[in-house]
N, C-alpha and C positions, 0 to 999 in steps of 0.2 A: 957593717956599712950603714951608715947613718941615708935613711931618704932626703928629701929637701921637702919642706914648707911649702905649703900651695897654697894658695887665697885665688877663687874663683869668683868674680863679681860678675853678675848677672840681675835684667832686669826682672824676670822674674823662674821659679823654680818649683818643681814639683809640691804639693800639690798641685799647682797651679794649669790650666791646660794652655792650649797655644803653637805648636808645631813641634815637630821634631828635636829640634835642640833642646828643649827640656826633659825629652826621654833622652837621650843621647847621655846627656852631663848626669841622670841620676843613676845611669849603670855604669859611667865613668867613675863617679865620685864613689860607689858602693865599692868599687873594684880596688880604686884605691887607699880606703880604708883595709881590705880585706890582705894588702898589702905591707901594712903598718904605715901608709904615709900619715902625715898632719895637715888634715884638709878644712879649709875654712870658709863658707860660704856666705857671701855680702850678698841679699836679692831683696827685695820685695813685696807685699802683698797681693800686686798687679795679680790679673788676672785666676784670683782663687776665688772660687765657687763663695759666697756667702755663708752656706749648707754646711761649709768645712769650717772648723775652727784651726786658727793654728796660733799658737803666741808671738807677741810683735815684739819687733825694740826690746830683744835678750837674745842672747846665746843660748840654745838646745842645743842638745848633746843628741846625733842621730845617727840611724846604721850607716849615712852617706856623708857622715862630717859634721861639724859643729856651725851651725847656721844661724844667719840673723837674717830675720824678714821684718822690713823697718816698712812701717806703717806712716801717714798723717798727710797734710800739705808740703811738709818741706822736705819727704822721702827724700827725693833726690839728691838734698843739700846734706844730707845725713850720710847718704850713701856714699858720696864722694868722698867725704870727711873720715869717714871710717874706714874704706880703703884706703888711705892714704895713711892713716895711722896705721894699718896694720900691715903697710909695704913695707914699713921698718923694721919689722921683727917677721918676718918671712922669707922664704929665698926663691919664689917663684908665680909669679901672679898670672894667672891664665883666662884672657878676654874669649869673649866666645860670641862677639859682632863687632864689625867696624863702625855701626853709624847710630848704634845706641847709645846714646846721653851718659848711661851707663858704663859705658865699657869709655866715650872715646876722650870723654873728662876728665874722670880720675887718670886717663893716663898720660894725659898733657899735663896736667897739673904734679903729676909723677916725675917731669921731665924737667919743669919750671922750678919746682925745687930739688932736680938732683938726686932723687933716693934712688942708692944701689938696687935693683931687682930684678932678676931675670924677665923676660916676656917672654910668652907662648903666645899667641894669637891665632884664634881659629876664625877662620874668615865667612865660615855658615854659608857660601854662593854669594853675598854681599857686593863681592868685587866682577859679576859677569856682569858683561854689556846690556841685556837688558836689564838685568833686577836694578844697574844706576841709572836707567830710564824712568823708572817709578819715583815721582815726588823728588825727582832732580835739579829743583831747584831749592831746594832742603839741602840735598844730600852733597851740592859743587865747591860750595864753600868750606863747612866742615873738611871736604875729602881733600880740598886744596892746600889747606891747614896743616893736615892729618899726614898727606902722599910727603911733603917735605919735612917734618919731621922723623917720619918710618924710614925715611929713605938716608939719614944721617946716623940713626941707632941701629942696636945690634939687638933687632925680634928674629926669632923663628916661629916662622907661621906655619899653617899647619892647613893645609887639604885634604879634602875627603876622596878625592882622583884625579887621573891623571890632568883629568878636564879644566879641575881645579885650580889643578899647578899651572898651567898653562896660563892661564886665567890675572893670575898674580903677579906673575913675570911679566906678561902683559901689562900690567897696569902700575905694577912698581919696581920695575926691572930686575935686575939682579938681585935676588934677596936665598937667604937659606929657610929651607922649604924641605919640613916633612910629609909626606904624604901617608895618612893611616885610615880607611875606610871609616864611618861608623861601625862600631860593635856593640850585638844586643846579645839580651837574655833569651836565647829560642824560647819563643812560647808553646808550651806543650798544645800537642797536637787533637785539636776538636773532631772528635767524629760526628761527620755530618753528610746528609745526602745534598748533593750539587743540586741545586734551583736553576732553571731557565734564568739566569739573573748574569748583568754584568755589574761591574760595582766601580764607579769612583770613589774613592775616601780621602778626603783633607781639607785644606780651607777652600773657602770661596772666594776665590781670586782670579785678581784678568791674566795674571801670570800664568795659570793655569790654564788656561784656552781649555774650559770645559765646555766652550759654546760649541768650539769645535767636535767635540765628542757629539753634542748634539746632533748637531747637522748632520754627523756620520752616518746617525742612527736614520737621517730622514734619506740620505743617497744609498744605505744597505739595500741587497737585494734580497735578504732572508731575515732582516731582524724582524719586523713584525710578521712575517709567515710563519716561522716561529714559533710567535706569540713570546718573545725575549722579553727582558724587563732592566732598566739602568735605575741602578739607586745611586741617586748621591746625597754620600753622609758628608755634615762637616755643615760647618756655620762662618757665615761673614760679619766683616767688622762692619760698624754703622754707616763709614765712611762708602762703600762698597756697595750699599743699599742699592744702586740704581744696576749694577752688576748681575747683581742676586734677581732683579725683577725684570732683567732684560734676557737671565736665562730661562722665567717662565714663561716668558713671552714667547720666543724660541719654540717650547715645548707646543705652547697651543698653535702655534705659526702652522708648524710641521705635522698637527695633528697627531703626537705623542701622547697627550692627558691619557694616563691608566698606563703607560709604558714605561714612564720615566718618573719616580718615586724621589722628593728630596725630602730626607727622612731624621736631617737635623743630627746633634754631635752624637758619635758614638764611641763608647770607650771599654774597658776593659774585657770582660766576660763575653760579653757582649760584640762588641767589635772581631774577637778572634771567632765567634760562631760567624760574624757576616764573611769574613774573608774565606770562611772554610767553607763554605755552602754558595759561594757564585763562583760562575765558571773562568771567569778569567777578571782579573782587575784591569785597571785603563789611568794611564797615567802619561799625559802629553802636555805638559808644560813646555813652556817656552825655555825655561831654564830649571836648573836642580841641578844643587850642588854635588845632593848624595840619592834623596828621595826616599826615605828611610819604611814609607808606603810600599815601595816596590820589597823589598825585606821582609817586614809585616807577612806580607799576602805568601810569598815561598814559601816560609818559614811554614803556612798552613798547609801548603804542597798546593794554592792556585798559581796557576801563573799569571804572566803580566804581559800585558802588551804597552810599551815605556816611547817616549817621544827620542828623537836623537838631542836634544833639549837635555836629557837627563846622560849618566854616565854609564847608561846599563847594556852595552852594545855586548858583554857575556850571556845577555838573557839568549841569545842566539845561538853562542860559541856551546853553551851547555844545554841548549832544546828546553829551556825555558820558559819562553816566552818569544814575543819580536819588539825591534827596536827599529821603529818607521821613522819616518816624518813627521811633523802633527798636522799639517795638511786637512781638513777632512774628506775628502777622496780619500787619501791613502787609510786612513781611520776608517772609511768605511770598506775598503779592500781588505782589510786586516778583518775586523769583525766577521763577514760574512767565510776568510778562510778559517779561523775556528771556528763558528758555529757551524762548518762542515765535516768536520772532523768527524772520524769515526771514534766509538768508544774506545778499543786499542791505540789511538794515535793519542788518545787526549789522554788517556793513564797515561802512558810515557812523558809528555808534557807535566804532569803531576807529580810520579816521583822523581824526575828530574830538578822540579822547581824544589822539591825538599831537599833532594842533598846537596844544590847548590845555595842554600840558603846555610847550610853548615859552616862555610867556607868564612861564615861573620859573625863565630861564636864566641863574643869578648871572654867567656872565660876560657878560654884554648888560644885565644890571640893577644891578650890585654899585656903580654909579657913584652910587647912593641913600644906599650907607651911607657911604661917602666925604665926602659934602657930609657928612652928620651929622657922623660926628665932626672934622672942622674946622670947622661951624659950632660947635658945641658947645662944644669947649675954646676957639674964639676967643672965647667972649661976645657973639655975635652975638645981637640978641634970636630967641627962637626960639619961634614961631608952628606949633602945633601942626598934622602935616603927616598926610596919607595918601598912601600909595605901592603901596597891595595890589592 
């Protein structure tokens, strides 16, 4: 059985850092190498450390595909040009955002000349109500464009929950819709002793209502009796500057300074000792597609306490973690019920968060997206599935 062709155009790709979807697509694309597919990845320099070298404007040959990372002023114009060449000799092109230049370009222009290619389209949270409140006036026109064309062709898109799907129907009615979790590489498990520490990790963003977690921490009626500590890792974009200094502000408001640690990007080795060594993560966005954060930290056996913003309402069904409000009141009713926990209740919390973090071990589940895209490109009729 012959696979199909995939050409994945993204703005930018590991190394490069930046959020979730770039871990996601490099244990996607490892897996489906490991598969036999023929995978081909169009991305960019965006976002790569300096520090690293990587060669630009060529094909490498790599354990996750054969990649070109196009460099210069006219990137973009390059990018375009080059997916589009190589939609012709491919049988499936797989976008991975709605409102990147990148992804929604080439596929217009995909459409304006006619070339046969299947789509996949992963919609990354892109299409919930608030993330199209962010720089919506960027984003009305483009998706104006964009909603009446999707809405005459034949894409299957792709969710990461249920929440997701909902999500899409909503906003582009009727459409065929797989839904398949993110799946990671569990990361092997850090032995480490738990800190008095609670831990945010990920960008600096107003999405993120970390101010809220703040506040939490100033209405708790145990975090500084305690003596607790909130680190947040993770770095904002320039644009965001006034975000960033309106959450240290915050910190001194409320008399925090020496409680609440921002402690800037954190990655690899590194990263998995912070998640294994604080007592519970905190993750209360306004929205999340998947939260692939909330994963991360199980996977180390912390659990999580997740906003209903996010799609993690099993953190509960499996003794987890909790899935509140983001409110801070209720953030800070939450807080103070773990940090009352006894040591027997918060093991149970621990290895609970480990085996339900098995449940999203791409290599015991990646056999999900494999049926897709061979059902997909064969023309198989295809009957809207759930796999989350």
């Amino acid at each position: 059985m012959r696979r199909p062709k995939i050409i994945i155009p993204f703005s930018k790709f590991y190394p490069a850092t930046g959020g979730g979807p770039i871990n996601s697509l490099l244990g996607h694309t490892r897996e489906l190498m490991n598969l036999g597919y023929d995978v081909k990845i169009i991305t960019t320099d965006n976002s790569i450390s300096d520090e690293i070298h990587v060669t630009c404007n060529k094909w490498i040959d790599k354990e996750f595909g054969k990649i070109i990372y196009l460099s210069g002023v006219f990137k973009l114009i390059k990018h375009i040009r080059l997916v589009v060449v190589e939609a012709k000799q491919n049988d499936i092109i797989h976008f991975n955002s709605v409102f990147s230049p990148y992804c929604f370009l080439p596929y217009l222009l995909l459409k304006i000349f006619k070339i046969n290619i299947k789509v996949i389209w992963s919609v990354r949270g892109e299409l919930n109500e608030d993330a199209l409140k962010f720089k919506s006036w960027k984003k009305r026109p483009v998706f104006f464009l964009l909603k009446n064309v999707m809405k005459r062709d034949e894409i299957l898109f792709h969710a990461t929950s249920e929440k997701e799907e909902k999500e899409i129907l909503n906003v582009l009615g009727n459409q065929k819709i797989v839904t398949i979790s993110n799946l990671f590489y569990l990361s092997k498990i850090v032995k480490h002793k738990q800190k008095n520490q609670l831990l945010y990790i990920g960008r600096i963003h107003p999405i993120k209502s970390i101010e809220n977690i703040i506040e939490a921490l100033h209405f708790s009626k145990i975090f500084k009796e305690k003596k607790n500590k909130l680190i947040i890792a993770g770095v904002h974009e320039e644009r965001y500057t006034n975000y960033f200094n309106n959450l240290k502000s915050l910190v001194d408001k409320y008399d925090l300074s020496g409680l609440v640690d921002f402690v800037g990007s954190i990655q690899g080795d590194e990263k998995q000792r912070l998640y294994a060594q604080s007592y519970f993560t905190i993750l209360v966005s306004k929205t999340e597609n998947f939260g692939n954060v909330v994963l991360e930290s199980l996977s180390q056996g912390t659990p999580v306490i997740a906003s209903k913003g996010t799609p993690w309402k099993d953190l509960e069904t499996n003794k987890a973690g909790f899935h509140i409000d983001n409110s801070s009141e209720s953030i800070a009713e939450t807080i103070d019920k773990v940090l009352k926990m006894d040591e027997k209740e918060y093991v149970v919390y621990r290895n609970n968060a480990l085996n339900f973090s098995k449940q999203f071990d791409i290599k015991a589940k990646f056999e999900q997206w494999d049926n897709v895209y061979i059902e997909w490109c064969s023309g198989i009729f295809f009957k809207n599935r759930f796999y989350f």
